[in-house]
C-alpha positions as CSV (number, residue, x, y, z in Angstrom):
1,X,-60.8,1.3,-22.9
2,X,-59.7,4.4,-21.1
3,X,-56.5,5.9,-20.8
4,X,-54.8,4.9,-18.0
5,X,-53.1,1.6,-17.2
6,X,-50.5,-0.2,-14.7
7,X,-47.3,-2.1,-14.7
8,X,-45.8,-2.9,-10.9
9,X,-44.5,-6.1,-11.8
10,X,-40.8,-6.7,-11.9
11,X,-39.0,-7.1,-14.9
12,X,-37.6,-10.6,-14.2
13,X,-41.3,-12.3,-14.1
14,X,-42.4,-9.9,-17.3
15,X,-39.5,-12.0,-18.8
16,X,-40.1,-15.1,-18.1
17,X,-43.8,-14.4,-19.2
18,X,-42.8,-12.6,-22.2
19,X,-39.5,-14.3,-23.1
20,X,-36.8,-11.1,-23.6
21,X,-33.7,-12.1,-21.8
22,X,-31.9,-8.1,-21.4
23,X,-33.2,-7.3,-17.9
24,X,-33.6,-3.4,-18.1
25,X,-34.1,-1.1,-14.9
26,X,-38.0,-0.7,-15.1
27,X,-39.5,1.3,-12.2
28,X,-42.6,0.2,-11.4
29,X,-46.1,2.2,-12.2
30,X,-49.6,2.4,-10.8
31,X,-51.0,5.4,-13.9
32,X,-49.6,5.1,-16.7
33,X,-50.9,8.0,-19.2
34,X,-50.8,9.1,-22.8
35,X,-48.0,10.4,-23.9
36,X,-45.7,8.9,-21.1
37,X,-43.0,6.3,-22.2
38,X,-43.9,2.3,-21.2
39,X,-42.6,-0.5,-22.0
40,X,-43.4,-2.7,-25.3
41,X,-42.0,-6.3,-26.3
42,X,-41.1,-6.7,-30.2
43,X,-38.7,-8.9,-32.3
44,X,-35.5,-8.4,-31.2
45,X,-32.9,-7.7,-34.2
46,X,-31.3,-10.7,-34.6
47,X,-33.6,-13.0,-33.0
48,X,-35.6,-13.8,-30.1
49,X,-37.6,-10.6,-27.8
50,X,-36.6,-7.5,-26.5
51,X,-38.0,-4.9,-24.4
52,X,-38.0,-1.1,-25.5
53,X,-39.5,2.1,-23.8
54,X,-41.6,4.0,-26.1
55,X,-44.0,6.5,-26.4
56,X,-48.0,6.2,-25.6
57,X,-49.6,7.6,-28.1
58,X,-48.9,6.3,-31.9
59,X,-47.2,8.9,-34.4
60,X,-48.1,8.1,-37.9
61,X,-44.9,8.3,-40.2
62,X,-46.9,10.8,-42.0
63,X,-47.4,13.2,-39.1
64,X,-45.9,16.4,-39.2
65,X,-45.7,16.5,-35.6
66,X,-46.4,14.2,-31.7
67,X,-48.3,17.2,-30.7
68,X,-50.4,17.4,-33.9
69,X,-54.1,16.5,-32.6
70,X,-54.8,14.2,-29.6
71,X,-52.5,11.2,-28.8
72,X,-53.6,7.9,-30.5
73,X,-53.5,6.2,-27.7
74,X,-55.9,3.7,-29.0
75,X,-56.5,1.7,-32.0
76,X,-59.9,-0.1,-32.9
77,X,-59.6,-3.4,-33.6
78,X,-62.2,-3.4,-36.3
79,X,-60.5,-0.8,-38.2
80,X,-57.1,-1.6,-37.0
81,X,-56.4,-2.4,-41.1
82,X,-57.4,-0.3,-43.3
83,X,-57.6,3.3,-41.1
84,X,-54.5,5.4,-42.8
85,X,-53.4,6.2,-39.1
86,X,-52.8,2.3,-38.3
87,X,-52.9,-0.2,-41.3
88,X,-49.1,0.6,-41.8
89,X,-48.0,-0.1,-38.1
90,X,-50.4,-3.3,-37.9
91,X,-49.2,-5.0,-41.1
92,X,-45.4,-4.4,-39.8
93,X,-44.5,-3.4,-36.6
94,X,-47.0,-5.1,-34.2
95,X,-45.7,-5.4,-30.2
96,X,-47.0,-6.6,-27.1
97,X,-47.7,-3.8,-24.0
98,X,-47.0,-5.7,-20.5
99,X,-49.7,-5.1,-18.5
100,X,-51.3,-5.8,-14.7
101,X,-54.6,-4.2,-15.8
102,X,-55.9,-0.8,-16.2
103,X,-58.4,1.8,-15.3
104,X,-62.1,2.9,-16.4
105,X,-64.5,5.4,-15.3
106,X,-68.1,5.2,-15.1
107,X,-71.1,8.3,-15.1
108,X,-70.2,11.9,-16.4
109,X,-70.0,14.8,-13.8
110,X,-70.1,14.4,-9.7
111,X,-71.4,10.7,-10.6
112,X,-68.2,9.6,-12.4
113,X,-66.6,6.7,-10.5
114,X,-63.6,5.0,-11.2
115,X,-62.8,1.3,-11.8
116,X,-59.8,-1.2,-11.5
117,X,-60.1,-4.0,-14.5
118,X,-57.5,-6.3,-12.7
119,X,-56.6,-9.7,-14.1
120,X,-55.0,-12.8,-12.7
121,X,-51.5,-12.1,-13.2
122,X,-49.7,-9.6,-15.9
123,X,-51.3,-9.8,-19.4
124,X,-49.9,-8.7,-22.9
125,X,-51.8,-5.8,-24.3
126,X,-51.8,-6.0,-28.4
127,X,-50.1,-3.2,-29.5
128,X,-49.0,-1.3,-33.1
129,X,-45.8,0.8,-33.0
130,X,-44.3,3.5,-35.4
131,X,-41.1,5.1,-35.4
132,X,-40.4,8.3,-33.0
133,X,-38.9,11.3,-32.3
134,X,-38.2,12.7,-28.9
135,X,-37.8,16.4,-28.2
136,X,-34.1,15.6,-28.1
137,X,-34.1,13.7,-31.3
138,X,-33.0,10.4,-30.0
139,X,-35.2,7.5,-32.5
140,X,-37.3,5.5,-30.5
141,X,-40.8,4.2,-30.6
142,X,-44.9,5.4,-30.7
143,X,-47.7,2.9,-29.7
144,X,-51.3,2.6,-29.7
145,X,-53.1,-0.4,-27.9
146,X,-55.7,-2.5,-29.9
147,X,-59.1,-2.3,-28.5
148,X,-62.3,-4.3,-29.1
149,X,-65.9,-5.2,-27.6
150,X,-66.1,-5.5,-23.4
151,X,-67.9,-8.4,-22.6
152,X,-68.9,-9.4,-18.7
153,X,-68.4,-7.2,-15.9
154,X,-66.5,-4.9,-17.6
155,X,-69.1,-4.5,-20.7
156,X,-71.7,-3.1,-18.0
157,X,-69.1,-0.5,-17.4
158,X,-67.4,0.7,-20.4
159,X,-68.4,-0.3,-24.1
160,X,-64.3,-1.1,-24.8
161,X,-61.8,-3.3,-24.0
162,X,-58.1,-3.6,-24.7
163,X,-57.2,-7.2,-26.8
164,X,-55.4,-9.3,-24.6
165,X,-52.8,-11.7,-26.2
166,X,-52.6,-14.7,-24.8
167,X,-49.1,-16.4,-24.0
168,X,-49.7,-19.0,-27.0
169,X,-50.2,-16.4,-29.6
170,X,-47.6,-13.9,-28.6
171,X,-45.3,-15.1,-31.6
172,X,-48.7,-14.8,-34.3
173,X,-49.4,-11.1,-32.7
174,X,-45.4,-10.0,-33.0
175,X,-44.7,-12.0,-37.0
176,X,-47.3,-14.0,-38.0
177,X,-48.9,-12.5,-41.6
178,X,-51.5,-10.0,-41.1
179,X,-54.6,-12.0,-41.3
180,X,-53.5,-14.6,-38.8
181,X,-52.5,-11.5,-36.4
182,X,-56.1,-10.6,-37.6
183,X,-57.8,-13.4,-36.0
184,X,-56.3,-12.7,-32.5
185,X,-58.6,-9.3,-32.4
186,X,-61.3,-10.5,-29.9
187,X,-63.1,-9.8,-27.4
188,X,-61.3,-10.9,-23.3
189,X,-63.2,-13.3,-21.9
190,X,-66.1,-12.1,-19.6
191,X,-64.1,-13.6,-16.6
192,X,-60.9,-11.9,-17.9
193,X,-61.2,-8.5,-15.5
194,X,-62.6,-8.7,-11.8
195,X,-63.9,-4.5,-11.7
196,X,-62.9,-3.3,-8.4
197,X,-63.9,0.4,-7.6
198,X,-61.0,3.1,-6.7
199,X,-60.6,6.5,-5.6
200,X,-61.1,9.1,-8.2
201,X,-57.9,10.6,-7.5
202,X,-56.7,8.3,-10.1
203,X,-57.5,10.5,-12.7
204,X,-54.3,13.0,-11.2
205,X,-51.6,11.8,-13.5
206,X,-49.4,13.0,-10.4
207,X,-50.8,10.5,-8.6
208,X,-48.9,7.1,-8.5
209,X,-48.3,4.5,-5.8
210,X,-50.3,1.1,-4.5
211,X,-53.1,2.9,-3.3
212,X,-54.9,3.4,-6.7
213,X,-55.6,0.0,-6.7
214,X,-57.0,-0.5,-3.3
215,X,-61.0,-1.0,-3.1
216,X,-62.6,2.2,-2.4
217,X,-64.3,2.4,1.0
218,X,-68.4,1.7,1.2
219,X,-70.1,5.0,1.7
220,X,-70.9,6.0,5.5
221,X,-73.9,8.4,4.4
């Protein structure tokens, strides 16, 4: 999985889908990047879900600093358990990352092309959190995506895919006991993503509107 992803739909159908009931004011977003804050869905603290902003890109507790070293932006789901940089976060502070699909380049160089992985309707990424830091030193939240094999389409295209939580297991991913969290770590199914081809321009984290998505014009030449 690359590093870009979107999240246009309005909060009131990410609720009912996900099951928080605060409605907070969520713009909507065509490129979400590393390091920018998006939304996650955890426990809420007395019961039921809630829905936090946090920061893409996982902070280990141990970290001296965000800034130290690229963002961990991603997590594999093979090593999700024992790597030092994850096993603490998976074991305890697992959330769900509200998605309507994300973004993933083909080629190297002028031949690089850019894809679309949209689904059906908004799916829940599997996520780990940690605790956070801003620059201003309000606490909030870190968070890395759990990634696997790419089957289908999507496999001829990129080797990785983010985990996608079904509806049914949302409550194993966010509190069940590690190993039956474990067993949700597989591959989408093949049929999961339809790959639609973009413009490259998706890859300017300035850019951000509707247009990303839209299919990419067949060459004149």
């Amino acid at each position: 999985m690359c590093g870009r992803y979107i999240l246009p739909s309005p909060v009131d159908a990410l609720a009912a889908l996900f099951g928080f009931e605060t409605l907070p004011n969520l713009a909507p977003s065509w490129n979400i990047a590393p390091t920018q804050s998006a939304p996650i869905v955890g426990p809420a603290a007395a019961n039921g879900r809630q829905l936090a902003m946090a920061r893409w890109g996982l902070s280990p507790a141990w970290a001296k600093a965000p800034a130290a070293g690229p963002p961990l932006i991603n997590a594999r789901g093979e090593t999700v358990r024992e790597k030092p940089s994850f096993r603490d976060a998976f074991r305890g502070s697992r959330r769900l990352a509200p998605a309507d699909g994300f973004y993933e380049w083909s080629g190297q160089g002028r031949e690089k092309r850019a894809f679309f992985a949209k689904p059906a309707g908004p799916v829940a990424f599997a996520a780990i959190a940690a605790p956070w830091r801003g620059p201003d030193g309000a606490p909030g939240e870190s968070f890395a995506i759990v990634t696997t094999t790419a089957l289908g389409p999507l496999g001829e295209i990129h080797h990785r895919a983010p985990v996608v939580i079904a509806p049914a297991d949302f409550e194993a991913w966010l509190a069940g006991p590690p190993d039956m969290a474990a067993r949700l770590i597989r591959p989408p199914a093949p049929d999961c993503f339809e790959m639609i081809e973009v413009d490259s321009r998706v890859g300017n984290v300035r850019q951000d509107d509707p247009g990303l998505i839209q299919p990419k014009p067949a060459s004149t030449a």
